[in-house]
GUMAR-77206 format. One record per residue (C-alpha): residue number from 0; residue in three letters; chain; x, y, z. Coordinates in nm, 4 decimals, always signed. Each point is the difference from the previous one (the first is absolute). Last residue first. Example, Ala and Ser with C-alpha at 12.3 -4.5 7.8 and 13.67 -1.06 7.14 Angstrom:
<atoms>
1  SER  A  +1.3670  -0.1060  +0.7140
0  ALA  A  -0.1370  -0.3440  +0.0660
</atoms>
This chain:
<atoms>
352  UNK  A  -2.9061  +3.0232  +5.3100
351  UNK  A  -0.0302  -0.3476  -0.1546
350  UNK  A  +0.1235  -0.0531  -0.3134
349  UNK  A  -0.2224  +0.0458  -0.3016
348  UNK  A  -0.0433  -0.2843  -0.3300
347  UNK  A  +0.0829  +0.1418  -0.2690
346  UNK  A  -0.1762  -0.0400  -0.3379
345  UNK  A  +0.1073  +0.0676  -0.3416
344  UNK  A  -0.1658  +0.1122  -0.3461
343  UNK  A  +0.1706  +0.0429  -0.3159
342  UNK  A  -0.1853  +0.0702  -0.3308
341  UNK  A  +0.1079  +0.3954  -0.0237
340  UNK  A  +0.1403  +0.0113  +0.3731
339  UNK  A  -0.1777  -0.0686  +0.3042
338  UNK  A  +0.1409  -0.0681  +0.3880
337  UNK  A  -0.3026  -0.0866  +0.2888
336  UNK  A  +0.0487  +0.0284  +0.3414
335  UNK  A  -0.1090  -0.3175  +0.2531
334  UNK  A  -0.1700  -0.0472  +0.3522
333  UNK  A  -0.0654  +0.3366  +0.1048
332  UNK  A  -0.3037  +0.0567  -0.2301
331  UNK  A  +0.0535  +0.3624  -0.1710
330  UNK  A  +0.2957  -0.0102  -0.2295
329  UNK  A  +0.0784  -0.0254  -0.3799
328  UNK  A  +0.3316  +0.1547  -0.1436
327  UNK  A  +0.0169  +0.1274  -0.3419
326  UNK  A  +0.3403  -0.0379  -0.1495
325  UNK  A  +0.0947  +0.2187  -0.3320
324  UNK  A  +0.3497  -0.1347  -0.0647
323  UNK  A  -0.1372  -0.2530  -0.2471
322  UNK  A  +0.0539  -0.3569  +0.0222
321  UNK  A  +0.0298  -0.0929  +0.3691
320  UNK  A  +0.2572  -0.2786  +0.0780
319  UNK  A  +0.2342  +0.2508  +0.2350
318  UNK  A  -0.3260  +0.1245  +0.1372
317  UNK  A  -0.0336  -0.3913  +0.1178
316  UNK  A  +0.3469  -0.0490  +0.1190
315  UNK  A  +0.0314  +0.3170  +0.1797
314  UNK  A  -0.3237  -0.0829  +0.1816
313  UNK  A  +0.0561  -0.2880  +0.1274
312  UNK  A  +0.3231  +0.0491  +0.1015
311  UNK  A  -0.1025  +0.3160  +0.2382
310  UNK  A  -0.2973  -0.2402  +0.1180
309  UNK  A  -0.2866  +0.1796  +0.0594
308  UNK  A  -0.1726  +0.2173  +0.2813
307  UNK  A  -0.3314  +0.2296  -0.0925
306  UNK  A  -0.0633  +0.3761  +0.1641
305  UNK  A  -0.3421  +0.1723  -0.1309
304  UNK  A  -0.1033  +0.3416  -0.0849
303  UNK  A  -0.2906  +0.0619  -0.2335
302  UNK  A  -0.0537  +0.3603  -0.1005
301  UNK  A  +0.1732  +0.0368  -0.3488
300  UNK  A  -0.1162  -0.3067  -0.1329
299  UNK  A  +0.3097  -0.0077  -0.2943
298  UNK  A  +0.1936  +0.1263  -0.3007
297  UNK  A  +0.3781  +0.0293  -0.0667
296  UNK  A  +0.0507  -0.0330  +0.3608
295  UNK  A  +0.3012  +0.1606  +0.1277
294  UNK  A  +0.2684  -0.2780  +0.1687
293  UNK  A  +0.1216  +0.1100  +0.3533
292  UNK  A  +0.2781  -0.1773  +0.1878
291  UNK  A  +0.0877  -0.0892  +0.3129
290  UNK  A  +0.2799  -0.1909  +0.2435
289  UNK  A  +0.0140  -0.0327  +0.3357
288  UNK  A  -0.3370  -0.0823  +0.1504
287  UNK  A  +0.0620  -0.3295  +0.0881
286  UNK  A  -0.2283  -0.1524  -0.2423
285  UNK  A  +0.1578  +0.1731  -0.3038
284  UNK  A  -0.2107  +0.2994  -0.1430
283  UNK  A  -0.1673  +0.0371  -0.3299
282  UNK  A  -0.2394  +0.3365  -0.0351
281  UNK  A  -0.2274  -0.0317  -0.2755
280  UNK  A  -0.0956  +0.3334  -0.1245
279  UNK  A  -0.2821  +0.2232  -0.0484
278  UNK  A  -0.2753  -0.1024  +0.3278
277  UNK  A  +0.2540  -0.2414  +0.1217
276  UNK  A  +0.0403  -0.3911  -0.0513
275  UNK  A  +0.2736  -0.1084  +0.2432
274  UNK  A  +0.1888  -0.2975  -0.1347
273  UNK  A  +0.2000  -0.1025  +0.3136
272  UNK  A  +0.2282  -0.2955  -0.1259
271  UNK  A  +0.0558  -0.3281  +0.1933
270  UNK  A  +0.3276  -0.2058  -0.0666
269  UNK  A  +0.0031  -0.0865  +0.3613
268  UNK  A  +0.3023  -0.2246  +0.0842
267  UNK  A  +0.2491  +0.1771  -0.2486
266  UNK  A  -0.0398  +0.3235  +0.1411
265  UNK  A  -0.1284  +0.2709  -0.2363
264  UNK  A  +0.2074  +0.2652  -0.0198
263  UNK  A  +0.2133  -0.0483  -0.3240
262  UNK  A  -0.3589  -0.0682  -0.1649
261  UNK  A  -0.0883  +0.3186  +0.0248
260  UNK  A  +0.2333  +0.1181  -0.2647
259  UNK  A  -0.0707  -0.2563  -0.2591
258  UNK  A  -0.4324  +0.0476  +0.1161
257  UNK  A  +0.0492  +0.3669  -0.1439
256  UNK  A  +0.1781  -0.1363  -0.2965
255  UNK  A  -0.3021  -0.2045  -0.1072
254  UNK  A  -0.2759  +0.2095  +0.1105
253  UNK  A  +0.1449  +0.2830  -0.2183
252  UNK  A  +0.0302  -0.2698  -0.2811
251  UNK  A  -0.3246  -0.1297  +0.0479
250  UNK  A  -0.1488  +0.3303  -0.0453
249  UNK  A  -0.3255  +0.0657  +0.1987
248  UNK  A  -0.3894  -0.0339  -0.0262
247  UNK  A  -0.2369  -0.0459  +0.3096
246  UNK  A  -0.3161  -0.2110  +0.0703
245  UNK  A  -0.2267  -0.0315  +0.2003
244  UNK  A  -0.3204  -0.2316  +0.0352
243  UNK  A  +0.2130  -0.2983  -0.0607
242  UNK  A  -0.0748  -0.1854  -0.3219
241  UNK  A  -0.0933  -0.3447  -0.0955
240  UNK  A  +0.0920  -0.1632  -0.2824
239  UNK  A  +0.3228  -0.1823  +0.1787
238  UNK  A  -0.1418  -0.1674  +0.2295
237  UNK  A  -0.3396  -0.1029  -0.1153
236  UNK  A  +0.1113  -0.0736  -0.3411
235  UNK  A  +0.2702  -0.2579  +0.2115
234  UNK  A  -0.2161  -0.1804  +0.2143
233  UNK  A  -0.2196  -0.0657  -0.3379
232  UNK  A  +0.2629  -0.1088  -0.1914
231  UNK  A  +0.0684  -0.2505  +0.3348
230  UNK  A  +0.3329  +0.0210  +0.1603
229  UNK  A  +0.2358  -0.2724  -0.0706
228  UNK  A  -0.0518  -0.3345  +0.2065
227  UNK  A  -0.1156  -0.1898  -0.3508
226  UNK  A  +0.2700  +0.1485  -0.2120
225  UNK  A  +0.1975  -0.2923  -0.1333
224  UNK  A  +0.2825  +0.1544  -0.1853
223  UNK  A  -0.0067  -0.0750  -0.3742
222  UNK  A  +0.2809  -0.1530  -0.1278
221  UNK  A  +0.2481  +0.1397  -0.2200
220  UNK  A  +0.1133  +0.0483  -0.3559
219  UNK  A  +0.1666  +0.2387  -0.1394
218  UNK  A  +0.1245  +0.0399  -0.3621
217  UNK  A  +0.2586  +0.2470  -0.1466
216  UNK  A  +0.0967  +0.0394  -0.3672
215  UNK  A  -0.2763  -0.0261  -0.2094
214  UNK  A  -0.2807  +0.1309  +0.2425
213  UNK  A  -0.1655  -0.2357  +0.3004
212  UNK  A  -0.1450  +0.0573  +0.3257
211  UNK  A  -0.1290  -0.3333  +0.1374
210  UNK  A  -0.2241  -0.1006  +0.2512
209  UNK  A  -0.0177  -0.3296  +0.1958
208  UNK  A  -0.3617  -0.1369  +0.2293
207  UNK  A  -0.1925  -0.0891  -0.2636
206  UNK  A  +0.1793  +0.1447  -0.3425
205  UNK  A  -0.0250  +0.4207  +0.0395
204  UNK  A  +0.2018  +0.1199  -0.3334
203  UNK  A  +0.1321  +0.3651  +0.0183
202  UNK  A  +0.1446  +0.1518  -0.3517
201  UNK  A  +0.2975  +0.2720  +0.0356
200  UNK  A  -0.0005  +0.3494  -0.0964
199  UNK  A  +0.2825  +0.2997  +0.0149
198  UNK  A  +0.3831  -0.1873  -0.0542
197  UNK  A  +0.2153  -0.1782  +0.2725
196  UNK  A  -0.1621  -0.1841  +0.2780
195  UNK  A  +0.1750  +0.1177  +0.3073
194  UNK  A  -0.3648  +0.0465  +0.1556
193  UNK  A  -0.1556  -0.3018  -0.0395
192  UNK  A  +0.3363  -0.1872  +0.1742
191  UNK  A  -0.1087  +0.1908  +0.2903
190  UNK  A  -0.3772  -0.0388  -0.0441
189  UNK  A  +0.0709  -0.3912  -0.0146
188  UNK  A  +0.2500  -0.0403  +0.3074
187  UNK  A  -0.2194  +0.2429  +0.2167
186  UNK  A  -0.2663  -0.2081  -0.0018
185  UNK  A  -0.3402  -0.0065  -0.2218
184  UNK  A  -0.3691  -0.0106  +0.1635
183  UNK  A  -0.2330  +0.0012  -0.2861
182  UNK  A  -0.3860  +0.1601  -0.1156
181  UNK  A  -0.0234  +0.0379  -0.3299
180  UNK  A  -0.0659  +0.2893  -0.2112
179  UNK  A  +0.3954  -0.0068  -0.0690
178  UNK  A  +0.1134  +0.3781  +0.1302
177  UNK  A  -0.3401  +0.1717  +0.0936
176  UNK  A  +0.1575  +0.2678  +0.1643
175  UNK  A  -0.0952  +0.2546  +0.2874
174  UNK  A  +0.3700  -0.0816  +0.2411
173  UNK  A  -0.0621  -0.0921  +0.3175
172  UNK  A  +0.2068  -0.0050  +0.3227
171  UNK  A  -0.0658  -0.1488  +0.3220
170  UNK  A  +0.2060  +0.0559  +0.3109
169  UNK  A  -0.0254  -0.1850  +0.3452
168  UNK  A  -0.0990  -0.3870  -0.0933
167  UNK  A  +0.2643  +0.0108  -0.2575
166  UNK  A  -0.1680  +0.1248  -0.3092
165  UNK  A  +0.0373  -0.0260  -0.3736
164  UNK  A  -0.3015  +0.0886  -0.2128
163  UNK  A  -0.0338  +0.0078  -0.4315
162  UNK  A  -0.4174  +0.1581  -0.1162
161  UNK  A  -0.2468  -0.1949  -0.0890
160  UNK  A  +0.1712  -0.3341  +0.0752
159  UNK  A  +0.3388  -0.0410  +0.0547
158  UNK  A  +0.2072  -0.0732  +0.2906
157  UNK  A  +0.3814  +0.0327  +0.0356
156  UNK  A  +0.1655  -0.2721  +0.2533
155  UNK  A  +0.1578  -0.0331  +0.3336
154  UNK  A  -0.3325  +0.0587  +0.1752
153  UNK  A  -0.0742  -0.3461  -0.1278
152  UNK  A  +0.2883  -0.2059  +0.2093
151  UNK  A  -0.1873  +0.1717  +0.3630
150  UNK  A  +0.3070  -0.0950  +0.2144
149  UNK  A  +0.2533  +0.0455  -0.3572
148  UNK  A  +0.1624  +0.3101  +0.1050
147  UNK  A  +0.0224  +0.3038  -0.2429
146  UNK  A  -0.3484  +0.1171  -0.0140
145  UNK  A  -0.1271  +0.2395  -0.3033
144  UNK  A  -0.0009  +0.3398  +0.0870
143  UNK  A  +0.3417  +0.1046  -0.1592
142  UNK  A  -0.0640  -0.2002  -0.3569
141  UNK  A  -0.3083  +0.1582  -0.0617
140  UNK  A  +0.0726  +0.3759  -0.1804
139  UNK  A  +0.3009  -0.1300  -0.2012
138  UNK  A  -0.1619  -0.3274  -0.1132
137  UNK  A  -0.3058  +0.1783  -0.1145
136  UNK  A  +0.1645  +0.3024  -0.1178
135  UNK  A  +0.2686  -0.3465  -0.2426
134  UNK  A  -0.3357  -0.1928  -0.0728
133  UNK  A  -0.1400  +0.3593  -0.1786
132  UNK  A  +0.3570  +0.0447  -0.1692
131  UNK  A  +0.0070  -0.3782  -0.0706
130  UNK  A  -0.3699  +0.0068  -0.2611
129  UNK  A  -0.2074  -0.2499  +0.0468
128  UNK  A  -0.1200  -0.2210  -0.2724
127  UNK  A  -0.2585  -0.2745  +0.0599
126  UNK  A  +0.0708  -0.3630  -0.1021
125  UNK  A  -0.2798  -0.2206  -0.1058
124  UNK  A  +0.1417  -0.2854  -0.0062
123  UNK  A  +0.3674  -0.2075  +0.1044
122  UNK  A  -0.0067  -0.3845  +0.0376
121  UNK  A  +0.2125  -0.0955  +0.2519
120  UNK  A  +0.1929  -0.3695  +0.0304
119  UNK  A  +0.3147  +0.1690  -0.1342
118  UNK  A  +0.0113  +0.3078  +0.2130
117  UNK  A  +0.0815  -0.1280  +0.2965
116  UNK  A  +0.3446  -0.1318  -0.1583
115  UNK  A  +0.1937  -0.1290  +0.3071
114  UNK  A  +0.3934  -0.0327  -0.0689
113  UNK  A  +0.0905  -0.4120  -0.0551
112  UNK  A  +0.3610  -0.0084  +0.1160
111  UNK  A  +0.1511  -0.2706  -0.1727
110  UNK  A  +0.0827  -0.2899  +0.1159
109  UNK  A  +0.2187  -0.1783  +0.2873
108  UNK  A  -0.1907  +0.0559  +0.2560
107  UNK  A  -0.0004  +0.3875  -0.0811
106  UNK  A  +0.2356  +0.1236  -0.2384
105  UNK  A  +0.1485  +0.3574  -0.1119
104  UNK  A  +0.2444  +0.0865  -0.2806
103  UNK  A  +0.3230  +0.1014  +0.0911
102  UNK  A  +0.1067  +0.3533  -0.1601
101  UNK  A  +0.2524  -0.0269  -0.1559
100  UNK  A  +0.1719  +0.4073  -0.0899
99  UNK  A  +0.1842  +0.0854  -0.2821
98  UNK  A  +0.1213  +0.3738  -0.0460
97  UNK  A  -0.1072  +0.3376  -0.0819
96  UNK  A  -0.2747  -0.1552  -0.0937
95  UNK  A  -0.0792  -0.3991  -0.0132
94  UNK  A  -0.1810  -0.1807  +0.1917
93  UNK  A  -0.0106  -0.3986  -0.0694
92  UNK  A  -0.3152  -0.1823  +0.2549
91  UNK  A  +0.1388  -0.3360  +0.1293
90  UNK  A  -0.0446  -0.3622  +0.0242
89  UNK  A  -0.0929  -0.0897  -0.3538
88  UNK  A  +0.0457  +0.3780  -0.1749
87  UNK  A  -0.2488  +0.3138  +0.0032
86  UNK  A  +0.1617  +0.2321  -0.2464
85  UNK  A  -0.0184  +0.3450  +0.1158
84  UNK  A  +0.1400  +0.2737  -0.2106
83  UNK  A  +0.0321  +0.3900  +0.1593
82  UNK  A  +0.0431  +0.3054  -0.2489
81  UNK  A  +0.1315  +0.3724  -0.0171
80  UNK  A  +0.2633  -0.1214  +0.3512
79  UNK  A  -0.0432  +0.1409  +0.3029
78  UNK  A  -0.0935  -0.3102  +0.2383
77  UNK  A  -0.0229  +0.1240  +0.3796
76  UNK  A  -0.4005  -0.0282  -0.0123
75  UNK  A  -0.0431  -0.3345  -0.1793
74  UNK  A  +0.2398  -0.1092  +0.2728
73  UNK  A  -0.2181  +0.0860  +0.2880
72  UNK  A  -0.2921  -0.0747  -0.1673
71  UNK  A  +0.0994  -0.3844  -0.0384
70  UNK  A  +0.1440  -0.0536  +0.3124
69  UNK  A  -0.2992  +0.1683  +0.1891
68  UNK  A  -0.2747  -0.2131  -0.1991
67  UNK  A  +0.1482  -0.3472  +0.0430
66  UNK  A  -0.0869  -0.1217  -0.3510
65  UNK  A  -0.2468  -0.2551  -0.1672
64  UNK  A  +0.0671  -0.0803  -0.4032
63  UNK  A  -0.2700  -0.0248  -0.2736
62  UNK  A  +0.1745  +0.0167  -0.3255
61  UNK  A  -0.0861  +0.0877  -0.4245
60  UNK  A  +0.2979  +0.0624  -0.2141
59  UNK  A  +0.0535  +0.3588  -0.0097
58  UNK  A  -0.0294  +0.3795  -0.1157
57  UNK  A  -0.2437  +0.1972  +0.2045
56  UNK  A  -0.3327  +0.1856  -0.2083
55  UNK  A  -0.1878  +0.0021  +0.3069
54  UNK  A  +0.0251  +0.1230  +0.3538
53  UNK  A  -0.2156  -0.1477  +0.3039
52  UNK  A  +0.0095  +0.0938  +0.3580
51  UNK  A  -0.2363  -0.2497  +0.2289
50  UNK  A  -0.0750  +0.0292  +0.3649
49  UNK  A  -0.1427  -0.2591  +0.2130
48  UNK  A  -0.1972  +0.0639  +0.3237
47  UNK  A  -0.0229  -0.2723  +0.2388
46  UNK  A  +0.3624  -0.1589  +0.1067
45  UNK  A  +0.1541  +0.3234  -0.0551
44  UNK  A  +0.0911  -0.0653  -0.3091
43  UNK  A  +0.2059  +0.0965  -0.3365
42  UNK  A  -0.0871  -0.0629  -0.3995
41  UNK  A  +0.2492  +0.1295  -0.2878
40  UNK  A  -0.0831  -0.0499  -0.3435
39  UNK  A  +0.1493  +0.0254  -0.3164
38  UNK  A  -0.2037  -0.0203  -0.3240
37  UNK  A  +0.1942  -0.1118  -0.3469
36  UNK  A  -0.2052  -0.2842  -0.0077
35  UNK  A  +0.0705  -0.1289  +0.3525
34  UNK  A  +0.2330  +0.0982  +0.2274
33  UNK  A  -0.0485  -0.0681  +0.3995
32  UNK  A  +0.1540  +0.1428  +0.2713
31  UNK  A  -0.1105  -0.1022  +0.3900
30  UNK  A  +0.0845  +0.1378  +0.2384
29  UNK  A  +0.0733  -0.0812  +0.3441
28  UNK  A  +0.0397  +0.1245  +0.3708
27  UNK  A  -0.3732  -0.0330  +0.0348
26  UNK  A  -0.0109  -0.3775  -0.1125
25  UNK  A  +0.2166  -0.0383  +0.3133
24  UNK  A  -0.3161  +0.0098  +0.2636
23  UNK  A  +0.0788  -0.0029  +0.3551
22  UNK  A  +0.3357  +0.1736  -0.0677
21  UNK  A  -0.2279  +0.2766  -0.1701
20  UNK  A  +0.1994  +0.1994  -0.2591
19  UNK  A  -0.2250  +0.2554  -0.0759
18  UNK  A  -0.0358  -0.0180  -0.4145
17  UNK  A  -0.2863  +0.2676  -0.1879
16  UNK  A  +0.2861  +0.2747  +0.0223
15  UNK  A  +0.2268  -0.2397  -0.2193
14  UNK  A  -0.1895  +0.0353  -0.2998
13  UNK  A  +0.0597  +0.3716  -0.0546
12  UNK  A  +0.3090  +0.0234  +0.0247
11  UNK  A  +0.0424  -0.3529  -0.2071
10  UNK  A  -0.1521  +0.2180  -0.2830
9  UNK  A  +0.1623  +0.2678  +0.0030
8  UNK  A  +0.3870  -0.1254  +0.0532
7  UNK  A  -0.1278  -0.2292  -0.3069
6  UNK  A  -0.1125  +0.3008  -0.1913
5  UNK  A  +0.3672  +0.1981  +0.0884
4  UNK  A  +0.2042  -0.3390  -0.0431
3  UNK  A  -0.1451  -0.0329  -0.3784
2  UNK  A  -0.1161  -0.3436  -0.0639
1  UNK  A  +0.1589  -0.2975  -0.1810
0  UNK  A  -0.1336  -0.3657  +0.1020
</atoms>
């Protein structure tokens, strides 16, 4: 096989994100490199999700051959010669670039290593098209409320349905999009991999309990996460449709680097934050008294004054995920405030005073 080093540095890039290197499981320290018909491809795993990066129009004799997955990219990446040529050989795989490297080829009980191919027993209909820059927001505005401990497993993942929802049991965020018109639970693994997909549009296939995100050159498959214990659609309207009866608008930014200089005097053991909601500004104080800051409100209820407590960390990490720097800021029921931006809705819960 004859490539050129830049497209295979690319492409093996790329691959290798989707392999984690599990001790438990060594198919996840592989890949797996296949030519056939001109078409190279490169699949990784992380025991569940499978990714796929494809190139065509490669020079070669057709070969399957499995890989250690760090070995491999590591010296695809240090070659600098124009080309590389692989020749796949009866006990090892032949390198050549700047020099000539064997790579021993893999065996397990005495054979072969078979690679899983989950995508050979599907049957792939009735694909819908999404587009990656709205999958990208949704990814972007989710991905800090979702859960990152596996006590509640479902919590972990990205639900969609009307509209997408992560949530740890504390925050909830929501973005207003239809993305597949079908209601799923995917993990981290598969939005991730999702997301580095190269190129504008990419066809979804839902097959039982698997989908797949597919365009020429990158594939995805993954299971879908079982989301019985997740939060009801109808828990979830209720939460985040309904408004607080006030409301005030500021600048995310200001909000931002006010909460930076606060946050040098908050203690580490209570990571509380004062947000004092005045008659034409909210006032933002640390819960010892000794720091403050003042943030004009673009618009707001004028004559309501109310004093909330949130998380410090919390709170930079959601405004941080906000799309737009206009932030209105829900309040009124001492239990939770309300963040909204364009399509973006989140929920905190309150601390107590």
């Amino acid at each position: 096989m004859k490539i050129k080093t830049s497209e295979l540095q690319e492409l093996v890039s790329r691959a290798s994100v989707g392999s984690v290197s599990n001790k438990l499981l060594p198919i996840t320290s592989l890949m797996e490199i296949e030519l056939v018909g001109g078409e190279l491809k490169l699949a990784t795993t992380d025991g569940s999700t499978y990714l796929y990066v494809k190139q065509s129009g490669v020079d070669g004799e057709d070969f399957k051959v499995v890989v250690e997955t760090s070995r491999f990219s590591k010296l695809v990446k240090k070659i600098t010669s124009d080309y590389i040529y692989i020749d796949l050989q009866e006990k090892y795989l032949n390198v050549k670039g700047n020099g000539e490297y064997k790579i021993e080829l893999l065996f397990d009980n005495g054979g072969e290593i078979n690679y899983p191919n989950p995508l050979g027993a599907l049957e792939l209909v009735n694909p819908r098209t999404i587009k990656l820059a709205d999958i990208n927001s949704v990814y972007d505005a989710l991905k800090s409320s979702r859960a990152m401990t596996t006590k509640v497993m479902s919590l972990t993942g990205y639900c969609f349905g009307k509209r997408a929802v992560t949530t740890d049991g504390y925050i909830m965020s929501g973005v207003d999009i239809n993305m597949f018109n079908n209601q799923c639970l995917l993990s981290e693994s598969v939005l991730n991999l999702v997301c580095r997909a190269p190129g504008d549009k990419m066809q979804v296939y839902f097959v039982e309990n698997s989908v797949v995100f597919e365009s020429p050159t990158y594939v995805v498959y993954g299971e879908l996460m079982d989301d019985s214990d997740y939060p009801t659609e109808n828990t979830i309207d209720t939460l985040l449709s309904a408004t607080a009866s006030n409301k005030c608008d500021v600048s995310k930014t200001r909000l931002l680097n006010a909460l930076d200089r606060l946050e040098l005097f908050v203690s580490m053991d209570d990571r509380g934050i004062v947000l004092n909601f005045n008659e034409d500004s909210l006032m933002i104080t640390t819960a010892l008294g000794s720091g403050a800051e003042y943030i004009p409100y673009r618009d707001g209820v004028k004559d309501v004054v109310q004093q909330n407590v949130v998380n410090i960390d919390f709170l930079i990490t959601q405004l941080k995920s906000m799309p737009d720097d206009l932030v209105t800021i829900e309040y009124g029921d001492n239990r939770k405030i309300r963040l909204v931006a364009g399509n973006v809705t989140k929920i905190l819960a309150l601390m107590a005073n």
